[in-house]
C-alpha positions, 0 to 999 in steps of 0.5 A, a space after each residue: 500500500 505504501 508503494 502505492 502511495 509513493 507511486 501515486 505521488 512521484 507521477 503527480 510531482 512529476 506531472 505537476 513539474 512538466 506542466 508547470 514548465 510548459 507553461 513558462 516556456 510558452 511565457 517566454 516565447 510570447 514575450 520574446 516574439 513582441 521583442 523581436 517585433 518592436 526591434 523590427 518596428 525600430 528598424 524600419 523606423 530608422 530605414 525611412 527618412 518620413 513617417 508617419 503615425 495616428 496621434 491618437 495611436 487608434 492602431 497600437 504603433 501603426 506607422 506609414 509611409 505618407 501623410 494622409 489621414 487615419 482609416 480609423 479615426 480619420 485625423 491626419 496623420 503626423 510625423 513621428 519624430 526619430 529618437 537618436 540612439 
């Protein structure tokens, strides 16, 4: 009855072990990927001379090209500033 029990017990530490470990590692690959995205963002930011962006940021860092006006709210758009590094 006892092996039982000890069985029982070292399959759920090492179930509750691989589960929880999972679990952090998808943490980590979701907040790598929005570092890798940001870093990408930053370099076309420095590749372009003009860009342009919402000032209401209705789409969350959404950059372009031109001046024109906001598809979501319609305000014109102003160019964004570069930050030297």
């Amino acid at each position: 009855m006892k092996k039982v029990i000890l069985v029982l017990a070292l399959m759920l530490s090492a179930s509750t072990v691989l589960v929880s470990c999972k679990g952090e590692k998808k943490e980590h690959n979701e907040e790598t990927e929005m570092q890798e995205d940001h870093a990408a963002d930053k370099a076309d930011m420095a590749m372009n001379d003009s860009v342009y962006q919402c000032p209401m940021d209705c789409e969350d860092g959404k950059t372009y090209d031109e001046e024109g006006k906001c598809p979501v709210c319609k305000m014109d758009l102003k160019k964004v500033e570069k930050d030297e590094e």
